[in-house]
N, C-alpha and C positions, 0 to 999 in steps of 0.2 A: 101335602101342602104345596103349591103351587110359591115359585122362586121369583121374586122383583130380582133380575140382575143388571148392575147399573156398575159401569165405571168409576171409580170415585178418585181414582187415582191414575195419571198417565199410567200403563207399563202394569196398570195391577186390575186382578180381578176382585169385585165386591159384591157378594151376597148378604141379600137380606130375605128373612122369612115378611109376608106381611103380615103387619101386627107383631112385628117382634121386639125386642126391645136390643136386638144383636147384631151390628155389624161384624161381616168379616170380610178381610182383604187376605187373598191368596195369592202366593208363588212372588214376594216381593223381593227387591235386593235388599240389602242394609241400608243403602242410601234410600230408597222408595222408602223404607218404613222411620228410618228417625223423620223424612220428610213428613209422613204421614201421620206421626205422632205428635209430630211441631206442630202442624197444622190444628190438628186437631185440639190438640189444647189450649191455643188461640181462641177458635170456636167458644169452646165452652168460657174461656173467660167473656169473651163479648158476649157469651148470651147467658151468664152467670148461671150454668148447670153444673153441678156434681160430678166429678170424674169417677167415667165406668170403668166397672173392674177392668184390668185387660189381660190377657193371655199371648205368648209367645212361643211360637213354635218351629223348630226345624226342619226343614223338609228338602231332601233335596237339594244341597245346598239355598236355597230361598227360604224365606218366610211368611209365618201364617202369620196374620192378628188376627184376634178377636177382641171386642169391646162388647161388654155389656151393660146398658143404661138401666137406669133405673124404672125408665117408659118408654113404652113404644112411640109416643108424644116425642121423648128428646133424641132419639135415636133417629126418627124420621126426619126432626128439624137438622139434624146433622148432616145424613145423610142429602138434604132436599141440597147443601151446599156444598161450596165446589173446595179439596182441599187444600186450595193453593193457599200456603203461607201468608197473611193479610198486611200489609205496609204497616212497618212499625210495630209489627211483632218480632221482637231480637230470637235466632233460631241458631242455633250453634252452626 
């Protein structure tokens, strides 16, 4: 199966299958990933989707996530944007 690879994050790498309903971001710091966690929940509140399961993982001193939506529909709408923190989303 052939690999969309698309930056979704300064500093991190992000795979997606197409047609998959899975984001993953590889090789993050801690700071990249609650960034990228923040962000991301943002997201789904403004576009009132379901929060996907998620996975964390060790590696290397760095971090894997995965996210799994519930469509490939929400996962690409996620993915199409960008995961900067959006004004007036409070983020620790």
């Amino acid at each position: 199966m052939k690999n969309d690879k698309s930056s979704l994050s300064e500093g991190s790498q992000g795979h997606r299958a197409l047609s998959s309903p899975v984001i993953e971001l590889e090789r993050l710091s801690a700071a990249e990933a609650e960034h990228v966690i923040a962000a991301l929940w943002c997201l789904l509140e403004e576009y009132g989707l379901a929060s996907p399961s998620v996975a964390v993982q060790s590696a290397n001193g760095s971090l894997n996530l995965s996210f799994v939506f519930a469509s490939p529909e929400e996962a690409d709408l996620v993915a199409s944007r960008s995961f900067r923190v959006p004004a007036g989303c409070d983020t620790p």
